[in-house]
C-alpha positions as CSV (number, residue, x, y, z in Angstrom):
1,X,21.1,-35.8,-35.7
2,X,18.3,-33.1,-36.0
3,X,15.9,-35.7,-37.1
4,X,17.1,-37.6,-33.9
5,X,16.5,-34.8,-31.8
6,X,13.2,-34.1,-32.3
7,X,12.2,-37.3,-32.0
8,X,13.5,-37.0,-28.2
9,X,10.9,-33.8,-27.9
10,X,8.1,-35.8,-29.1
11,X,9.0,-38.5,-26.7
12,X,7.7,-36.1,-23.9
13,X,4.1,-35.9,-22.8
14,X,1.8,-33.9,-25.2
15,X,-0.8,-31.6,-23.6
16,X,-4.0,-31.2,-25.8
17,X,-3.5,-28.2,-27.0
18,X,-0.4,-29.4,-28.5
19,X,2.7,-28.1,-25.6
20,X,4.8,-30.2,-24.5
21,X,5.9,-30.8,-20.8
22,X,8.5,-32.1,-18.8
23,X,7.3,-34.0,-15.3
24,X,8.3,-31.8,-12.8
25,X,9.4,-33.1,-9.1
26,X,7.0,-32.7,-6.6
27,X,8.0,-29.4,-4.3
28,X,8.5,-30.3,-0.7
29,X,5.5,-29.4,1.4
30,X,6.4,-26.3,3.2
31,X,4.2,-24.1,5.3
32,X,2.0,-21.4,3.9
33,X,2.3,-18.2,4.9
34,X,-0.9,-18.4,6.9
35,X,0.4,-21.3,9.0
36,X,3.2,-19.1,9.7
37,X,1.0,-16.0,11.2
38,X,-0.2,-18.4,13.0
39,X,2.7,-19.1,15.2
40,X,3.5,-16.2,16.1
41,X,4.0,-14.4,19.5
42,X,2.0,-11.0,21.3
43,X,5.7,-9.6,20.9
44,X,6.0,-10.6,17.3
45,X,3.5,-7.4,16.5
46,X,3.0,-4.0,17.4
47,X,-0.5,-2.1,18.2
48,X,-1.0,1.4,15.7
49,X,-0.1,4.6,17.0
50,X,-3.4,6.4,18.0
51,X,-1.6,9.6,16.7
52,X,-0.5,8.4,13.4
53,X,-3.6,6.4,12.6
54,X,-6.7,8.1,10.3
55,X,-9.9,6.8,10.6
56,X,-11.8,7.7,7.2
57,X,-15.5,7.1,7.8
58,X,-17.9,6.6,5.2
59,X,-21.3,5.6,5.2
60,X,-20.6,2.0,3.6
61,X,-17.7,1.8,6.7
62,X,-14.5,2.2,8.1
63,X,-11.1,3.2,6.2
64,X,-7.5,2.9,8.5
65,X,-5.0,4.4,7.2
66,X,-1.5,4.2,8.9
67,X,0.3,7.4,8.9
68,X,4.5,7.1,8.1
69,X,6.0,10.0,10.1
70,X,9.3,9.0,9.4
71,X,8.8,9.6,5.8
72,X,6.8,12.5,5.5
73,X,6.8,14.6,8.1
74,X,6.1,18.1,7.1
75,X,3.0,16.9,4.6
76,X,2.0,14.5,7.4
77,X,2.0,17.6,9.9
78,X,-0.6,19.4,7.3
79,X,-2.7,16.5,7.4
80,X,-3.4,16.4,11.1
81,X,-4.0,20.0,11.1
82,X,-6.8,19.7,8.0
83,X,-7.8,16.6,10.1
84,X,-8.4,18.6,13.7
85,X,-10.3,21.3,12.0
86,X,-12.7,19.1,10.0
87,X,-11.4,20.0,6.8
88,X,-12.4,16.7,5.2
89,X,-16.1,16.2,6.9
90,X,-18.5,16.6,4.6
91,X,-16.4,16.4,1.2
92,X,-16.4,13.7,-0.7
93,X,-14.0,10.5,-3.1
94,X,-14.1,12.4,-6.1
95,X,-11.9,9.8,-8.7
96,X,-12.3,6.3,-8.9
97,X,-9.9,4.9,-11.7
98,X,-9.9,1.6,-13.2
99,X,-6.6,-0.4,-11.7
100,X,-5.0,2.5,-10.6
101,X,-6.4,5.0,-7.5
102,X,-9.3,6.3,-5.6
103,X,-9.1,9.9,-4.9
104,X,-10.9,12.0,-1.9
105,X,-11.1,16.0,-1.1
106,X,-13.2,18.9,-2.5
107,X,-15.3,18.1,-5.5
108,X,-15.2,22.5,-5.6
109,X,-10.8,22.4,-5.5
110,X,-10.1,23.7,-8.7
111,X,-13.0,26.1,-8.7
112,X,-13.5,29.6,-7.0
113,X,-15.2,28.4,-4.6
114,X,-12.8,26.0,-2.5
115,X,-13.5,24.7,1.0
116,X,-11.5,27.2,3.2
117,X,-8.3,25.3,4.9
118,X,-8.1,26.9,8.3
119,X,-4.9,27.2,9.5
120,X,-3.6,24.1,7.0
121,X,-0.8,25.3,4.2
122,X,-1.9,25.5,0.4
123,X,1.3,23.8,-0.4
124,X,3.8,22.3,1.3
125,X,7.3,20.5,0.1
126,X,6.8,17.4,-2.1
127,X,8.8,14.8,0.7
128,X,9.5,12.5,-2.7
129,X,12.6,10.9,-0.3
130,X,13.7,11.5,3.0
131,X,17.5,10.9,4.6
132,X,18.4,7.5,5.3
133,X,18.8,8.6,8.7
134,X,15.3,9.1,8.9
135,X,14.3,5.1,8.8
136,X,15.3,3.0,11.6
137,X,13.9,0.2,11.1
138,X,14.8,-1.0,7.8
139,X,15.2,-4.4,7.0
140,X,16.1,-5.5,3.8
141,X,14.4,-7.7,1.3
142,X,16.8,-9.9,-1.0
143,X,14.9,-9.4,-4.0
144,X,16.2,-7.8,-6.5
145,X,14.2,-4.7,-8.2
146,X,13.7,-2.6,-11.0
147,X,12.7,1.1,-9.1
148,X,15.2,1.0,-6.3
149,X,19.2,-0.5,-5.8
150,X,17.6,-1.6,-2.2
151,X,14.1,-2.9,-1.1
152,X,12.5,-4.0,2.3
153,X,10.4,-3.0,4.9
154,X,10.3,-0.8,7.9
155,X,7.9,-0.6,10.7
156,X,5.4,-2.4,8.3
157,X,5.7,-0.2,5.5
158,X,7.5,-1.4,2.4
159,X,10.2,1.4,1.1
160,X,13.2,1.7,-1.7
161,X,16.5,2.7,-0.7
162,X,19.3,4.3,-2.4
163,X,22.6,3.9,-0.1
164,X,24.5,6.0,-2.7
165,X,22.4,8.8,-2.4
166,X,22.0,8.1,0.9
167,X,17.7,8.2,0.5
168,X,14.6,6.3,1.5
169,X,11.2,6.3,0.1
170,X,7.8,4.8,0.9
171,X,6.4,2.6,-2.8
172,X,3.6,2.5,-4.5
173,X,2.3,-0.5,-3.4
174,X,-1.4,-1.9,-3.5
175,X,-3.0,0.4,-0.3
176,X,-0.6,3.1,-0.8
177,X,-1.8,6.6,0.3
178,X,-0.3,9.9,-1.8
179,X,-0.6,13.3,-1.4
180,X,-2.2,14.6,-5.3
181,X,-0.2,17.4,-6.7
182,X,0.2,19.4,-9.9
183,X,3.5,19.9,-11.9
184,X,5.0,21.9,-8.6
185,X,6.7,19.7,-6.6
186,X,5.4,21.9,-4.0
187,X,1.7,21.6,-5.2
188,X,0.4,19.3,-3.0
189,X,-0.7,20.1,1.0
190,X,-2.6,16.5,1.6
191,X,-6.2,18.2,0.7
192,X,-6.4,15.6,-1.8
193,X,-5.3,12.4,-1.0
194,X,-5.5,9.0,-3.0
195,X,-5.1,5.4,-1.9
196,X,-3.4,2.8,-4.7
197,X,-6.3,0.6,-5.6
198,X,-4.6,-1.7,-8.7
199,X,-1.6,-2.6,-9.6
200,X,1.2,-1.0,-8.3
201,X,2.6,2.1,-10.3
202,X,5.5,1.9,-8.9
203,X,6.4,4.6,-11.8
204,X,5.4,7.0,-9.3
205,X,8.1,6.5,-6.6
206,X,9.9,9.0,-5.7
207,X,7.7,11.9,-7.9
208,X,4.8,12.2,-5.4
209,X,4.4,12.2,-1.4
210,X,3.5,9.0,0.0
211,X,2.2,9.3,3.6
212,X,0.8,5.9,4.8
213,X,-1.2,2.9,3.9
214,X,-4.5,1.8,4.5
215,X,-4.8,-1.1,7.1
216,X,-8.4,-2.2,6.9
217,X,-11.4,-0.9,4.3
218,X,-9.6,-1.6,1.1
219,X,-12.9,-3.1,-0.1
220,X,-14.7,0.1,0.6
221,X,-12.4,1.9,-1.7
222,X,-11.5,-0.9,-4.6
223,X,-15.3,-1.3,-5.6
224,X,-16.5,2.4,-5.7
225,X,-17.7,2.9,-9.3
226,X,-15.5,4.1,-12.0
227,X,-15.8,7.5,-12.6
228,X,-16.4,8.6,-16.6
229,X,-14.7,11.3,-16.9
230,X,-10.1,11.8,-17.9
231,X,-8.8,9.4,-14.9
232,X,-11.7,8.4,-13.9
233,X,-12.6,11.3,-12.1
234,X,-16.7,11.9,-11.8
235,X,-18.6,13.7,-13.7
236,X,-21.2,16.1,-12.7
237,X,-23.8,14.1,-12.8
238,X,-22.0,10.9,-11.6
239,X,-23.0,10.1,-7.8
240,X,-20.2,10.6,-5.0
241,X,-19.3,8.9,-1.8
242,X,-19.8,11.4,0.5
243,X,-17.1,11.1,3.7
244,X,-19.0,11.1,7.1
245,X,-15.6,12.3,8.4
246,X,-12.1,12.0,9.1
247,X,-10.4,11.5,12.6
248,X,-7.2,11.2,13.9
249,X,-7.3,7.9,16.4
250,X,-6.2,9.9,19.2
251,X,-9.1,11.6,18.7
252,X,-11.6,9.0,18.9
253,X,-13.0,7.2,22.0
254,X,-11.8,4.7,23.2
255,X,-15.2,2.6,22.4
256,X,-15.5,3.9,18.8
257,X,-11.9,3.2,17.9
258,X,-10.5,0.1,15.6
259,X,-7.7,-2.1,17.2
260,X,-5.4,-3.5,15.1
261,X,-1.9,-4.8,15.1
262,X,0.7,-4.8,12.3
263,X,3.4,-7.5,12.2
264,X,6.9,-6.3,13.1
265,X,9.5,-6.2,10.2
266,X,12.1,-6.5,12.1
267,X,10.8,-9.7,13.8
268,X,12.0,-12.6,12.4
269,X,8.9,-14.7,12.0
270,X,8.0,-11.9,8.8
271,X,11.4,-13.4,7.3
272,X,9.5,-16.9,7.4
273,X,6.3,-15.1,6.1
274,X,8.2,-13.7,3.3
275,X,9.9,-17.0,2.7
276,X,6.6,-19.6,2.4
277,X,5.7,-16.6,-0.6
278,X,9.0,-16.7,-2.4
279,X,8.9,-20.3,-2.2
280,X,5.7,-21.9,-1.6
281,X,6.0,-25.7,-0.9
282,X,3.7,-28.4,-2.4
283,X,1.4,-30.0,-3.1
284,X,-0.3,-27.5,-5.0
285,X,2.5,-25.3,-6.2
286,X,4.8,-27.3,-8.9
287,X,7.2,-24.3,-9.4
288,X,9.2,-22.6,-7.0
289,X,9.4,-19.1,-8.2
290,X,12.5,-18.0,-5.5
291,X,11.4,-14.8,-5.9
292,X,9.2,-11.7,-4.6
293,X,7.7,-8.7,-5.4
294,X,8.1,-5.9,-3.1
295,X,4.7,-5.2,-3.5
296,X,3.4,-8.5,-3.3
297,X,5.3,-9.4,0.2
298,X,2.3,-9.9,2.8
299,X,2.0,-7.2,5.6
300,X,0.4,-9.3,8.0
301,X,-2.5,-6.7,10.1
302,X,-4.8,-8.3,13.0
303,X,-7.8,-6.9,14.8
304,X,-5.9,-6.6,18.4
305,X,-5.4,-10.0,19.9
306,X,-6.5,-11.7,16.8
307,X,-4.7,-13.9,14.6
């Protein structure tokens, strides 16, 4: 019988490196998630909020970040008030580390001569999660995960949940901006921020602040040079990217500012985006994973009016 057995194996086709496949059938051709966006309605998004929107301006471009409000309020509250009184002008991205962050602030921080903060707090409480009741927009993703009982998405952010503790939390997803801190969980203020610039560590949910996302300028951020020194921050004689400055939208006129539009979670064309990734049709694709990443579900953004 074994002999028997293995003679069915070898009756398969044999690759040339020696594996052995089984024809697959062809996956039905399905539309991509592209071709969705692409039928979507004005309604089916929602412009940024000029008062929760950062521009970070450096001399290569434009960074947007989205500010989460919901999430974060009392670190998010610091930030504005570093932003209004030109805290980060003139400072500088400070870490660049291979597949993990880019970090931006002081270069002087942890010396005695630190850039004074105003009126900003030195420390405010690490916001790790927030109340349920905080999020309401939630929509749930059926995937399973390993960080969180609950994933999904809210107001285009993507977030764990934890219904028996009854807490919500913005991930560590690819574009992901933190607040840096020491061991204190009170330790960080928002004068050093970092945006997520590899894969995501989602190992750091719910232990740091997360504030936003960036929108647009991810490029800017994901090819600044590695810095030398213990994670990849630069060393003294390594060159910085000095930032220009940073401005709240609101801020900005209304001829220097960035328009873009993020796609509703709750609408339900981002249910068909986020089922053409989980199961992407033929002809290309021969496997249908029926599955997908939090952190790998498409947040469609748009220049305003664009598709």
């Amino acid at each position: 019988m074994a002999l028997s057995r293995t003679f069915r194996v070898l009756s398969l086709p044999v690759l040339a490196f020696g594996l052995q496949v089984a024809h697959a059938a062809e996956l039905p051709v399905r539309p991509s998630a592209s071709e969705v966006i692409k039928t979507s309605k004005p309604s089916d998004w929602r412009p940024t909020d000029p008062a929760n929107t950062l521009y970070l301006d450096l001399p290569t471009g434009r960074v947007v970040i989205e500010l989460a409000p919901d999430f974060a309020p009392q670190n998010i509250a610091n930030i504005k008030t570093l932003v209004k009184e030109h805290y980060f002008d003139g400072l500088s991205i400070n870490r660049s580390q291979e597949n993990y962050v880019a970090q931006w602030g002081d270069p002087n921080g942890e010396t005695d001569k630190p850039k004074s903060l105003g009126t900003a707090k030195a420390k405010v409480t690490g916001e790790f999660t927030v109340p349920m009741s905080n999020d309401k927009h939630f929509v749930q993703q059926k995937d399973a995960d390993g960080y969180a009982p609950q994933i999904g998405h809210s107001n285009g952010f993507p977030v764990g949940r934890d219904p028996q503790a009854r807490t919500t939390w913005l991930t560590h997803c690819y574009s992901a901006v933190g607040v840096a801190r020491g061991n204190e969980t009170d330790s960080g203020s928002g004068v050093e921020l970092y945006a997520v610039t590899g894969h995501a560590p989602r190992q750091l949910d719910r232990n740091i602040t997360v504030v936003g996302r960036v929108l647009s300028g991810m490029p800017l951020l994901t090819t600044l040079p590695r810095g030398s020194e213990t994670l990849g921050f630069y060393g003294a004689n390594e060159a910085r990217m000095p930032i220009v400055s940073v401005r709240l939208e609101a801020d900005v006129p209304e001829a220097e500012r960035s328009h873009y539009e993020v796609m509703r979670s709750e609408a339900p064309i981002y249910q068909q985006v986020l089922e053409a990734q989980r199961n992407r049709g033929g002809p290309w694709s021969k496997f249908a994973a029926n599955y997908l990443e939090l952190c790998n579900a498409m947040l469609p953004v748009r220049e305003r009016g664009k598709l």
